[in-house]
N, C-alpha and C positions, 0 to 999 in steps of 0.2 A: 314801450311805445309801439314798437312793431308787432307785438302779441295785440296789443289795442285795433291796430290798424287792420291783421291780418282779421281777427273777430268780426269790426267792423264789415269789409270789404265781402265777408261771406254771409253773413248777415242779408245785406243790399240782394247778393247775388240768389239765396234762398227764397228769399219774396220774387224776387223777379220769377225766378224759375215756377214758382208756385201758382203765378198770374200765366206764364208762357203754357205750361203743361197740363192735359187734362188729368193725370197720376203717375204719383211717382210710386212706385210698390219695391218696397225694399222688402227682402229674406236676408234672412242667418246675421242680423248684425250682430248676435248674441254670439258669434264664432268670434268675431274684433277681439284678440284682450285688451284690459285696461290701463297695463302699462307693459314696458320694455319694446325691444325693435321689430319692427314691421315691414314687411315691404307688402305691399297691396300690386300683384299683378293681373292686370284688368286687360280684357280683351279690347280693339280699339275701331267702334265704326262710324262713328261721328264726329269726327274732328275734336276742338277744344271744346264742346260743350260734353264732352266723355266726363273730362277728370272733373267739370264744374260740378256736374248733378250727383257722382260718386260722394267727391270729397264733401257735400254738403249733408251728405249722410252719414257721415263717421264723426265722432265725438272727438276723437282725436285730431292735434293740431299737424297738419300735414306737408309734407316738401314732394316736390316732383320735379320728374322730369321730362323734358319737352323737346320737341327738336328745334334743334338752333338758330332752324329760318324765322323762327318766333323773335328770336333776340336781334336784330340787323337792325331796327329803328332804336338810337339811342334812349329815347325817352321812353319808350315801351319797353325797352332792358331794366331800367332802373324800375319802373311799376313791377314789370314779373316778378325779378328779381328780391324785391319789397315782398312781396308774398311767395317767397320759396319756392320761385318756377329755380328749376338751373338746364342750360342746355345742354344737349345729349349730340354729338359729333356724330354722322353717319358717312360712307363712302360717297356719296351725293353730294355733301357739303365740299368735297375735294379731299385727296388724301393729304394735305399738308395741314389740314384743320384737327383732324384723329389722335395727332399728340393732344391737344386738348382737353380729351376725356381723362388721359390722369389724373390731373387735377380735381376734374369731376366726380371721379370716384373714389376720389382720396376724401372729397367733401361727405360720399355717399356712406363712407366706412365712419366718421364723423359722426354722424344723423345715427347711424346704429349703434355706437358708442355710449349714446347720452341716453339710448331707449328711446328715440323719437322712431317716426313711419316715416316711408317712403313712397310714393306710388310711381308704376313704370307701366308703360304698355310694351310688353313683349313681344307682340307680331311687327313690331318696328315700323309700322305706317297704319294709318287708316285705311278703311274699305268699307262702304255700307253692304257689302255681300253679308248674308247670313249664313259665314259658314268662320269657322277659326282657323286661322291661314298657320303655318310655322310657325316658332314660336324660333328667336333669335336669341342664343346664346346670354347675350350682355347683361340680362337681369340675374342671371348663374355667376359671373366675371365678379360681379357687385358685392353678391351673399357671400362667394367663397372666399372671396379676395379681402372680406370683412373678419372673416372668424381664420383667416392665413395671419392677418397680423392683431385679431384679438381670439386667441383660441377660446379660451372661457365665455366667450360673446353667445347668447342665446338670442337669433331670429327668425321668427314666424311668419313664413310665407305665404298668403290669405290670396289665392284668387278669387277674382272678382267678375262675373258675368255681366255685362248690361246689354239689356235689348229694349228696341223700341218697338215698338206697333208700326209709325210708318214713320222713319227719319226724315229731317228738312222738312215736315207738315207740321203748320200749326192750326190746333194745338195737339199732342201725342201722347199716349202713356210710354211709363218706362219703366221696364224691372231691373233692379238693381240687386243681384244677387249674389251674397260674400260666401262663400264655399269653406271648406273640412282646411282646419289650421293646419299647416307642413311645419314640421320642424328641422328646419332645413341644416344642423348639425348629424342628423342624421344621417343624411343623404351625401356627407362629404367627407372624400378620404382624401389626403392629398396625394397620395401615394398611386391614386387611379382617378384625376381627375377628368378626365376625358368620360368616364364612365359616370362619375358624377355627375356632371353637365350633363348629361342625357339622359340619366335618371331624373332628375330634378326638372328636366322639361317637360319629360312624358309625363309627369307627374300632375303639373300644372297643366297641362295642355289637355289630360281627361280631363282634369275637371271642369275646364272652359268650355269643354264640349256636353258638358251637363250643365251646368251654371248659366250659358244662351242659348239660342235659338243654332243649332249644327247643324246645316243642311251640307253633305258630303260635295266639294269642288272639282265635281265630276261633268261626265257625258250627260249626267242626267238631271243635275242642277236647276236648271233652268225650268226643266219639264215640274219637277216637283214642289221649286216653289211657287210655279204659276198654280198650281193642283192645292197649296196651301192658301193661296192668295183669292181664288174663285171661291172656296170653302168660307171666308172672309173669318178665318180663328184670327185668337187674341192671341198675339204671341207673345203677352208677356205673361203668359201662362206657360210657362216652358219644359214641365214636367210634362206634360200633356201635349201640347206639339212635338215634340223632339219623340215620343213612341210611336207619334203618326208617323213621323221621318222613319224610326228603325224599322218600322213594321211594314209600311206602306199600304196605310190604311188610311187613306183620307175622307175625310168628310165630303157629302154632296155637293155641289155646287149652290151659293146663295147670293141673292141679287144684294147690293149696294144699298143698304139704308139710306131711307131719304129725313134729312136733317133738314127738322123741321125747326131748326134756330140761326139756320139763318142767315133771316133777316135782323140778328143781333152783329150778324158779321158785317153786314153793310153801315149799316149803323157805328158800329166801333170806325169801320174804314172812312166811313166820312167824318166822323166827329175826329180824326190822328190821319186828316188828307198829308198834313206835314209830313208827317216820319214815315207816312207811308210814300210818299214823292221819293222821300233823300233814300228810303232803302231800293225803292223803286230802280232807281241810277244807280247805286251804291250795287247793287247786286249784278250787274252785268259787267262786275270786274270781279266776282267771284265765277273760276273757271274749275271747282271742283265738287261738285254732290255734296261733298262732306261736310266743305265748309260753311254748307248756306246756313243752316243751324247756328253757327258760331257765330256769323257775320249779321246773321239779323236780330239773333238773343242781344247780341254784345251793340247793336246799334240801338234795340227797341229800350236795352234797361238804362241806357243815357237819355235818347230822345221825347221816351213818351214821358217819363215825370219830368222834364222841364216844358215840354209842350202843354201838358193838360193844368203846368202850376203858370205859365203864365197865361192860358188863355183864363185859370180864375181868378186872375190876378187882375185880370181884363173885365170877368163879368163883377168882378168886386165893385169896381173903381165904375163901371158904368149904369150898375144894375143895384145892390148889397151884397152884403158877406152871406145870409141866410142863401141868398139863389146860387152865390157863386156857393157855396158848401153844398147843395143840393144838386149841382151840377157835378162837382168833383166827385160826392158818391156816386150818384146814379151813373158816371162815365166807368166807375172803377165795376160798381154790380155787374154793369153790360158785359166789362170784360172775362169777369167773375165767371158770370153764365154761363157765357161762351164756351169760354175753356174749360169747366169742368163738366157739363151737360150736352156739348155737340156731340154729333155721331163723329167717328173716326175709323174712317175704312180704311181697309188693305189696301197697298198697289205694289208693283212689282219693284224689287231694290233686291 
């Protein structure tokens, strides 16, 4: 029943995503193996709509984990929970919370036991900066702390890149990029683990820096990606941006496409005035960049299918079934359109 449920619930969430986003461009899913343990270390600049659009692209059924301010509403613990979130203790949450994670990772050694996947975000917080911050130990604690009490244990450490075109805009492409398998037994001695741990970061942390968008979190940051952002590139072309970055050779300056659809936007917006009001309010108790992605995906994929099923429920009942059915597509095309044919420029993040 929770394999049923978990299928379901990603299911729901891949349509949505698929109406919110104008592409999702995934690389190297063919690195994934097909079975045993995995942990998927994904760089983290969007909040919880990170692990949604990842995990929607792995064939594998997946457990993660999350930080623990996700868990504090009881009812919202038992849903994550249902679907393999488990929380992840930080210095933030108080240090009387951090026994905790034993537990938790006593679960994590579990998950790689059975050959199931894991996914973690290693720079331990969000950031829509486009650059790859440190990379925090914990997901090393995990791997080695797995194959300390199952020696024979074989797992496969898969970085994962995601970048966006222009995060919190809708609608956005996104690459979603799985990187060179680690076999992370190799990388572990017990005997020098301290050297372990920092092999196995560096490790991951190159290839994160080829796998997204790495603009270096320097003096010059800012200079460079305003010079990537005036160029107006696609950055989920990331082989190809990322040499502009090493070389610094950027592109000329190009004006802002003008999007000639719309008027499909307005149209969507008044025909979803509802959900567009309640995220309207709703959003101005989101006080983080990151979140707004999370909070509007995770509002629009409840409110607009009961909005557009009762308002045909409405023209059923006052008009026929043929108009309201004629209505519900034509609402659904408009969105269609929108999201996979509008222009989607650059802005500074």
């Amino acid at each position: 029943m929770k394999t049923l449920w978990y299928n379901f619930i990603r299911m729901i969430i891949k349509i949505g995503l698929f109406f919110y986003s104008k592409r999702i461009k995934v690389i190297g899913s063919e690195n994934i193996p097909k079975k045993g343990a995995v942990l998927f270390a994904v760089n983290h600049p969007n909040g919880l709509i990170d692990p949604l659009i990842v995990t929607t692209n792995i064939f594998r059924k997946n457990h993660y984990l999350v930080r623990a301010a996700a868990f504090k509403n009881p009812i919202l613990k038992k849903i994550l929970s249902s679907l393999n979130l488990m929380p992840i203790y930080r210095i933030r949450d108080g240090a009387s919370q951090l026994g905790k994670n034993k537990e938790i990772f006593e679960n994590c050694f579990e998950i790689f036991k059975k050959g199931e996947t894991l996914m973690i975000f290693p720079e331990g917080s969000h950031n829509i900066k486009r650059t790859i911050r440190p990379l925090s130990k914990g997901f090393t604690r995990i791997v080695f702390g797995a194959l300390d009490k199952y020696p024979d244990l074989k797992i496969t450490v898969i970085p994962v890149g995601i970048t966006y075109q222009n995060a919190s805009s809708y609608p956005t492409k996104v690459a979603v990029n799985f990187g060179t398998p680690i076999l992370s037994e190799e990388f572990y001695n017990k005997e020098e683990l301290n050297l372990s741990i920092n092999s196995l970061k560096i490790e991951v942390s190159n290839q994160l820096k080829k796998l997204s968008i790495h603009i270096p979190d320097d003096e010059n940051y800012n200079t460079n990606l305003s010079k990537l952002n005036s160029a107006q590139v696609d950055f989920t072309n990331i082989d190809k941006v990322n040499k502009m970055i090493i070389s610094g050779n950027y592109p000329e300056k190009k004006n802002s496409r003008k999007d000639f659809l719309k008027p499909f936007y307005f149209l969507i917006l008044i025909n979803s005035i509802f959900p567009y009001l309640i995220w309207k309010k709703a959003s101005k108790g989101v006080d983080e960049i990151e979140f707004i992605d999370t909070f509007k995906f995770g509002m629009n994929i409840v409110t607009f299918p009961l909005f557009y099923g009762v308002q045909t429920w409405l023209i059923s009942h006052f008009f026929n079934k043929e108009i309201a059915f004629c209505y519900l597509i034509i609402s659904l095309l408009t969105i269609l359109i929108y999201s996979k044919f509008s222009v989607t420029n650059t802005a500074v993040s």
